[in-house]
Structures are given as structure tokens and as C-alpha cells.
C-alpha positions in Angstrom: -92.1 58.7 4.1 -90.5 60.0 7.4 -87.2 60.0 9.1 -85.7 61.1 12.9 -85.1 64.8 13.3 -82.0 64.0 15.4 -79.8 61.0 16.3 -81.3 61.6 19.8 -84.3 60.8 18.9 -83.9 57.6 16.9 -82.2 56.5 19.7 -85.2 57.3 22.2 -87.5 55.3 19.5 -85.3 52.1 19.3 -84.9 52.2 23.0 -88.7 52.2 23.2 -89.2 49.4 20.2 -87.1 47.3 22.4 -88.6 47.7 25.5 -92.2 47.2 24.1 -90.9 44.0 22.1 -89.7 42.7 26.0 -93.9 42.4 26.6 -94.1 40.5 23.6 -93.5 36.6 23.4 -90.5 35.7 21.6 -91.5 35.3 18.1 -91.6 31.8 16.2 -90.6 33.9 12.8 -90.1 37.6 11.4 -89.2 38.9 8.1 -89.5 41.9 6.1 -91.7 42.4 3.4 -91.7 45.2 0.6 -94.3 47.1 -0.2 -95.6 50.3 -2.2 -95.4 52.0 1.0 -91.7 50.8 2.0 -90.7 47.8 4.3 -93.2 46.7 6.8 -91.7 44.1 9.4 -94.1 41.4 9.9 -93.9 38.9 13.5 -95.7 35.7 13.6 -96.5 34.7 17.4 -97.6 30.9 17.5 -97.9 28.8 20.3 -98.1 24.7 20.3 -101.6 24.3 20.9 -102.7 27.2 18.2 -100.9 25.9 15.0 -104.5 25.8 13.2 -106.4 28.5 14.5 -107.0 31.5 12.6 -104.2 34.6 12.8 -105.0 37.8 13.6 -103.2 40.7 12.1 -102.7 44.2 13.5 -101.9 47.2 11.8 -101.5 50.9 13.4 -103.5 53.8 12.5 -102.1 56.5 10.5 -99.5 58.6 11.9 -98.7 56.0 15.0 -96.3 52.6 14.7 -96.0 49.6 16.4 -93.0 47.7 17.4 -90.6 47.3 13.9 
């Protein structure tokens, strides 16, 4: 659906995915899921004394992305 322009670029987008991920607590699992759409990276965030509460998904608006 869309790609980088240059190399320079990607590079400036990864560097970015990474440093926004460094906010983030460490994940307790991640995989990639296939859809009509293309891949879509999904994190699940859990902490000990949430195992039964109710998750909360994000998605990002058209035209924008969140961490991959």
C-alpha cells in the first residue's frame, strides 16, 4: 500500500519505531498477523495483577502508524 521514497528515509522511520518502542513496557508477546490489508504487528502489554481485565486495542487513523 506504501513504501520509503529513499533508504534515508526508512532509516529515519526505524530509528523513530525504536525510540518510541523504548517508552513502551517490554512486551509479554508480539506476532504478526495477515490481513486483507497486509501484515499488521500486534503487542500484548500484560502486567501480573491485570491477567483478567479487559484489553484495550489501538489502532491509528488513516494516513499515520504506530510503532510496528
Amino acid at each position: 500500500m506504501s513504501g520509503f521514497v529513499t533508504n534515508e528515509g526508512k532509516q529515519e522511520y526505524i530509528n523513530s519505531y525504536h525510540e518510541a518502542m523504548s517508552y513502551l513496557p517490554q512486551p509479554v508477546e508480539s506476532k504478526m498477523l495477515n490481513t486483507d490489508f497486509g501484515k499488521v504487528k500486534l503487542y500484548k502489554f500484560q502486567e501480573e495483577e491485570t491477567p483478567d481485565k479487559t484489553p484495550l486495542l489501538l489502532l491509528p487513523g488513516k494516513g499515520s502508524a504506530t510503532s510496528q
